[in-house]
C-alpha positions as CSV (number, residue, x, y, z in Angstrom):
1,X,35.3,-81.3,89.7
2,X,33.8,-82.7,93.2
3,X,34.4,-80.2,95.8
4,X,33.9,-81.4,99.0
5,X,31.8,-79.1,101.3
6,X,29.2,-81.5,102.5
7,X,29.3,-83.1,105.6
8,X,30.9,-86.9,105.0
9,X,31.7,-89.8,107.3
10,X,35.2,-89.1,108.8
11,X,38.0,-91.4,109.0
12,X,40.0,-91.8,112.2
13,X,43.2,-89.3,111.7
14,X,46.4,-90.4,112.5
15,X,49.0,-88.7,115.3
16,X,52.1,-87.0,114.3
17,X,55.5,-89.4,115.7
18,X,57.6,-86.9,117.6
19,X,60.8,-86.8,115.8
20,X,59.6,-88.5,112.4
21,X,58.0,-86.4,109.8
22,X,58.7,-82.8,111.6
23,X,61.7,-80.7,113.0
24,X,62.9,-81.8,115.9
25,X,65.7,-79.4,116.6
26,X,68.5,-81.9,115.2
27,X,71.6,-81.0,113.1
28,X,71.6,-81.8,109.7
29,X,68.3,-83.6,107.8
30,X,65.1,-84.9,109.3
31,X,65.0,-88.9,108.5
32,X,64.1,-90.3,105.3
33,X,60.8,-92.2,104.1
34,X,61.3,-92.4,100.6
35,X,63.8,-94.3,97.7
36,X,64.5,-90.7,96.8
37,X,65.2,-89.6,100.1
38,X,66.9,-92.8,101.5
39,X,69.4,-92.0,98.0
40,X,69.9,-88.4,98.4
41,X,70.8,-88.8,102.6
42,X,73.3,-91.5,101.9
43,X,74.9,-89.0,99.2
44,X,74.6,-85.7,101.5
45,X,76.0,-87.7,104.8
46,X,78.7,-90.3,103.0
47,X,80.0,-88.2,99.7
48,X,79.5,-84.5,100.4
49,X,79.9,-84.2,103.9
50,X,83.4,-85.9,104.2
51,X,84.2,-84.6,101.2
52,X,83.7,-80.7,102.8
53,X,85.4,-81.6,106.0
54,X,88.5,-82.8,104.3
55,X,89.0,-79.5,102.2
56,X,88.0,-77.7,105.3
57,X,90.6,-79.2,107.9
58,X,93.3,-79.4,105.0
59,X,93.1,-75.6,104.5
60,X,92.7,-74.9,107.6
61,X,95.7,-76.6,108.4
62,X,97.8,-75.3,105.2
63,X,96.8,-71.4,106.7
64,X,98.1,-72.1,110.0
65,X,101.7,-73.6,108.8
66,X,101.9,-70.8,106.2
67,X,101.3,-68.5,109.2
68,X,103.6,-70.2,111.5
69,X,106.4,-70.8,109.2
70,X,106.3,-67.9,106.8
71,X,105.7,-65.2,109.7
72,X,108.3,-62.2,108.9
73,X,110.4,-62.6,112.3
74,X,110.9,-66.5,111.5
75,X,111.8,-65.9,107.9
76,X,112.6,-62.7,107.1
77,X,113.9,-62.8,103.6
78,X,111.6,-63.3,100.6
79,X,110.9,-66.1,98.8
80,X,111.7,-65.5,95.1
81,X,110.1,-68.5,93.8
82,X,107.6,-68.6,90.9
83,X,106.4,-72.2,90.7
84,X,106.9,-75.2,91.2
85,X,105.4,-77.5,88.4
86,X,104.4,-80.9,90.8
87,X,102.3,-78.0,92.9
88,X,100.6,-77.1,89.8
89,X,100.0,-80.4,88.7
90,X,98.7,-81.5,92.0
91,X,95.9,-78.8,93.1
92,X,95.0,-78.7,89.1
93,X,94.4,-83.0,89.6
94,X,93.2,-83.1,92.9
95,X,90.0,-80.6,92.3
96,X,89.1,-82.3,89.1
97,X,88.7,-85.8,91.1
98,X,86.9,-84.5,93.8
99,X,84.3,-83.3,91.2
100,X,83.9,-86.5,89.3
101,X,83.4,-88.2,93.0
102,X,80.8,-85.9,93.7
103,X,79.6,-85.9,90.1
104,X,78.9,-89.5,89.7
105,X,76.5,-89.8,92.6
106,X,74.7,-86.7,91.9
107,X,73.8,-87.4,88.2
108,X,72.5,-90.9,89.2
109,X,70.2,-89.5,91.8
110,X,68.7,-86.7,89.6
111,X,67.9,-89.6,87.0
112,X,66.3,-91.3,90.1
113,X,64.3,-88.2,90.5
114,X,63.4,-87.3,87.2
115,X,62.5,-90.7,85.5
116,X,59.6,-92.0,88.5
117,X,58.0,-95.1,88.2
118,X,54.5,-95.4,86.7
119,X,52.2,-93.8,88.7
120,X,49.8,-95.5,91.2
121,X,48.3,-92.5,92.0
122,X,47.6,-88.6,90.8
123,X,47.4,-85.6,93.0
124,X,47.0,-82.2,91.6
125,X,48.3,-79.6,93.9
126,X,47.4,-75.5,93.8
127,X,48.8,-73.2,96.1
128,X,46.7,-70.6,96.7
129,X,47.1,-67.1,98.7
130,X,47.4,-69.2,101.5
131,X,46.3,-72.2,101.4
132,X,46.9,-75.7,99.3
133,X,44.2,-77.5,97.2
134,X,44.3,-81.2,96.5
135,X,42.4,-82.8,93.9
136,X,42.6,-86.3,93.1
137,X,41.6,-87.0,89.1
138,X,41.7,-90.9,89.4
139,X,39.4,-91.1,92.3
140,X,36.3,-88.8,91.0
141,X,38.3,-85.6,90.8
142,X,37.4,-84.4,94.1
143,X,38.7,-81.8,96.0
144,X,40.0,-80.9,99.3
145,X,41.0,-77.3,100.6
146,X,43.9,-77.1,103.3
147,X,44.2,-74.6,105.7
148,X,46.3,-74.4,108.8
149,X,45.0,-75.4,112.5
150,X,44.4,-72.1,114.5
151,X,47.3,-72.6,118.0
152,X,43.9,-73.6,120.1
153,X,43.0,-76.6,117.3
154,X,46.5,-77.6,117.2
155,X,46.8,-77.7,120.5
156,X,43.8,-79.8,121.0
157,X,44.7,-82.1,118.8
158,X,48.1,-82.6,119.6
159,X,50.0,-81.3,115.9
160,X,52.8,-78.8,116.2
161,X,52.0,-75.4,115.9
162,X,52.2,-74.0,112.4
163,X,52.2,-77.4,111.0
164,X,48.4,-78.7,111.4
165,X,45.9,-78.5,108.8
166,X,42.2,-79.3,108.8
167,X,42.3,-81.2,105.5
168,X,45.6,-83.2,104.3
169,X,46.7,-84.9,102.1
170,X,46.1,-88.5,102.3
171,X,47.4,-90.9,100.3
172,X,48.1,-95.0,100.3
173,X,51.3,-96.4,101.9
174,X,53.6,-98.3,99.3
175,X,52.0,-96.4,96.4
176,X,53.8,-94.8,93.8
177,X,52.3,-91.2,94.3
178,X,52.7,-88.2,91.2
179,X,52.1,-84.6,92.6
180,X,51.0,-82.6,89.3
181,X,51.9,-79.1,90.8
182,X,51.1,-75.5,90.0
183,X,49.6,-72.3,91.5
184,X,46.4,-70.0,91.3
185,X,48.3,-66.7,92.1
186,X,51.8,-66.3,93.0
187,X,54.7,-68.4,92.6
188,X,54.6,-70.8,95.9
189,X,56.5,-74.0,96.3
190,X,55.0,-77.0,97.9
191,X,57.7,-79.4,100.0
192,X,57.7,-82.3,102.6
193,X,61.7,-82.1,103.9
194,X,61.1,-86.2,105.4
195,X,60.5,-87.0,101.5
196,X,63.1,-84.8,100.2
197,X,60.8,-83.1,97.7
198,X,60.1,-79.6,96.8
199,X,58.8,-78.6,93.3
200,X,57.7,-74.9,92.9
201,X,53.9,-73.8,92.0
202,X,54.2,-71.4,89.2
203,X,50.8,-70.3,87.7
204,X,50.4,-71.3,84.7
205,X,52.6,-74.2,84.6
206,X,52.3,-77.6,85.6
207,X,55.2,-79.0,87.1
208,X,55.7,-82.7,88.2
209,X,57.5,-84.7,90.5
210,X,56.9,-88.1,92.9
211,X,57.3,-89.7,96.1
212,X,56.6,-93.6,97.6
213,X,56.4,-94.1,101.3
214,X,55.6,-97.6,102.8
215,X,55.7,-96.3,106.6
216,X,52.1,-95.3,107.6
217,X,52.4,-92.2,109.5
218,X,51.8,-88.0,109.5
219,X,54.5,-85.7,107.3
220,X,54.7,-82.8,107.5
221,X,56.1,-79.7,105.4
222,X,55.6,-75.7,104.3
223,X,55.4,-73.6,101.4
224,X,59.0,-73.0,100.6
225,X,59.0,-69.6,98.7
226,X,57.8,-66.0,99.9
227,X,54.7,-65.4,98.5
228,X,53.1,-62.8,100.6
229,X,52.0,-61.9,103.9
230,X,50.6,-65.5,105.2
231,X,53.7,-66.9,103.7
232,X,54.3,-69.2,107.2
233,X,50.5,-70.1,107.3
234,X,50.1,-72.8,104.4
235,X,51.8,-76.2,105.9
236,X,51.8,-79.0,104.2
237,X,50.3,-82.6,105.8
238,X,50.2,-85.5,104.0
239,X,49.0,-88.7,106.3
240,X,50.4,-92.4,104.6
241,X,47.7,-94.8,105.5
242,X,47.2,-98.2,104.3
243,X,45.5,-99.0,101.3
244,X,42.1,-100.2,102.8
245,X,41.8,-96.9,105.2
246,X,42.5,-95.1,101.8
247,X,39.8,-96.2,100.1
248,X,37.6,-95.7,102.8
249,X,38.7,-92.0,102.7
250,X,38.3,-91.8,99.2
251,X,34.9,-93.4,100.1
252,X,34.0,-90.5,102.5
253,X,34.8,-88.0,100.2
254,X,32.5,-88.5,97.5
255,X,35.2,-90.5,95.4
256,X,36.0,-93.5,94.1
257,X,38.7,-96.5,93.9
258,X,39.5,-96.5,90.1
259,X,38.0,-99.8,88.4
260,X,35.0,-99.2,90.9
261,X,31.5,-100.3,89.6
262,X,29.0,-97.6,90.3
263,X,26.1,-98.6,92.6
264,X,22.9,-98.6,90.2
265,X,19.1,-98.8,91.5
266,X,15.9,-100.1,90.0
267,X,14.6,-97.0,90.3
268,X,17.3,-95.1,88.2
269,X,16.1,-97.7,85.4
270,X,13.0,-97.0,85.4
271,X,13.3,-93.6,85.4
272,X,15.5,-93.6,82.2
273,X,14.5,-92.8,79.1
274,X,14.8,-96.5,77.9
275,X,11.8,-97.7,79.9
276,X,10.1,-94.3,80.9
277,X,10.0,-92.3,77.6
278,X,7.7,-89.8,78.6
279,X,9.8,-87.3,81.1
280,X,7.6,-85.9,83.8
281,X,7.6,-82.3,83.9
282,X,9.8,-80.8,86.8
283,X,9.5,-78.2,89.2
284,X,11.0,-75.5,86.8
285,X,8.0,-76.7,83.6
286,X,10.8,-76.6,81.5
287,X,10.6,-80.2,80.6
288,X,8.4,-81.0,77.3
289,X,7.5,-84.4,75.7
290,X,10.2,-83.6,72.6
291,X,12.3,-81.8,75.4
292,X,13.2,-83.3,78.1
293,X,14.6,-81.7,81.5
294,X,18.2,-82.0,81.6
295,X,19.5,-84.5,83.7
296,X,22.8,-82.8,85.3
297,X,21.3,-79.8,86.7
298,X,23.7,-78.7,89.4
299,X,22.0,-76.7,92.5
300,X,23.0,-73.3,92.6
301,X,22.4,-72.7,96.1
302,X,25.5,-75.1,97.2
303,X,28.5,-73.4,99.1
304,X,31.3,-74.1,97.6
305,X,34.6,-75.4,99.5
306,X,36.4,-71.8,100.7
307,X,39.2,-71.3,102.5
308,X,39.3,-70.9,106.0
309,X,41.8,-68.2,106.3
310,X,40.0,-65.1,107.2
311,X,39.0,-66.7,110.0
312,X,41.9,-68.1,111.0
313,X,43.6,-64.6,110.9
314,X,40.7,-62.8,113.3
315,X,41.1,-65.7,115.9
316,X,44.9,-64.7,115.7
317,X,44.4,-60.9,116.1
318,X,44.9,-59.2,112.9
319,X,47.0,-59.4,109.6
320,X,50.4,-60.3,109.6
């Protein structure tokens, strides 16, 4: 695995939408961007919510007529009845439909959500005590590491506070998008509420789910379970660009576009052992004639991607 800890070309970064992508202080759910999402709003504002405010006015208005009418000064000798058999029949009926309404809906859109299309794209996702790692196995395998924007950064660059990260998540708009998701540490769970998905990181476990956005634009979300002090410091950003600015992020990232040719040189040919038999000794002498040096030495004295968190948590006075 590719981490990327190397200085790289950047690619301009997109502007959060106030309103789209973010709370906004509204009632109810933010707006939708995906099928998923555009399926589960329709059944959470047009099936459930009418359904709810029916029952709720009905017995609200069945408590206060009982109240009114059976009140001990209005009617002050007891009713001796038992049943009656059409009352029975009725609130025995009536719950039973009300379920298969809401029941129908529901088990279509958890098909939906747990048959996906074919992928168009992979992104392995680790929470980490705290912070998120992407990786992205069909471009390279390289990896990013998230962490969120101190208040100064975020103000500076215009994100909402707690929301910002240095590194997100990009991926290509109208691509079908798997999110292969799992933890390092503690159970965490990684969710974007404008895509109405939310799997839980458990360690040890890969779990899977999907999204497909066609609007270019910043998302944001949070971890969604308590795993430890710096619980409300690993957001979730995931920038939708078009496909073109997506390969040139891949591009600046050390990866590549699946079905990319590698770039070969004249001088990688004639250095191989096809047309230069004879390896010339390296710096180390290990290299023989019979032996040659290897050829993937990795250097030792590279930093390795990190997390950014300590600092982050001395520019904001302490622990939490």
């Amino acid at each position: 695995m590719v981490n990327v800890a190397q200085a790289a070309p950047q690619v301009a970064r997109a502007t959060p939408t106030p309103g789209i992508g973010q709370p906004d202080g509204r009632l109810g759910v933010q707006d939708q961007f995906t099928p998923i999402g555009e399926e589960a709003a329709w059944f959470h504002n047009v099936i459930l919510m009418p359904i709810i405010v029916a029952i709720s006015i009905f017995v609200l208005i069945l408590m206060l007529y009982v109240i009114v009418r059976y009140r001990r000064s209005a009617h002050p000798n007891r009713s001796r009845t038992t049943h009656i058999t059409l009352i029975e029949v009725i609130w025995t009926l009536v719950p039973v439909i009300i379920l298969v309404a809401i029941a129908v809906p529901s088990i279509k859109l958890l098909a939906n959500q747990y048959s996906p299309p074919k992928a168009d794209l992979t992104v392995k996702v680790v929470g980490n005590q705290w912070y998120w790692t992407y990786s992205y196995p069909d471009n390279g395998d390289f990896e990013i590491v998230s962490n969120v924007l101190s208040d100064a950064d975020a103000r500076a660059r215009g994100e909402p506070r707690l929301l910002g990260v240095d590194e997100r998540m990009v991926v290509p708009a109208g691509a079908t998008v798997k999110l292969i998701v799992t933890s390092n540490d503690v159970i965490h769970s990684f969710g974007v509420p404008a895509f109405w998905t939310k799997m839980d990181a458990v360690p040890g476990r890969l779990n899977e789910t999907w999204f497909k956005v066609d609007r270019p634009g910043l998302y944001y979300g949070n971890c969604f379970e308590l795993c430890g002090a710096r619980h409300a410091y690993m957001p979730v950003a995931v920038e939708v660009v078009p496909p073109a600015q997506f390969a040139a992020w891949v591009a600046s990232k050390g990866g590549t576009m699946p079905g990319a040719v590698a770039p070969t040189s004249s001088d990688a040919t004639q250095n191989s052992p096809i047309s230069n038999p004879v390896p010339t000794a390296t710096a180390g002498g290990s290299a023989t004639e019979t032996s040659p040096e290897p050829s993937n030495l990795i250097d030792a004295t590279a930093t390795p991607a990190v997390s950014t968190q300590g600092a982050t948590n001395s520019r904001r006075g302490g622990t939490n």
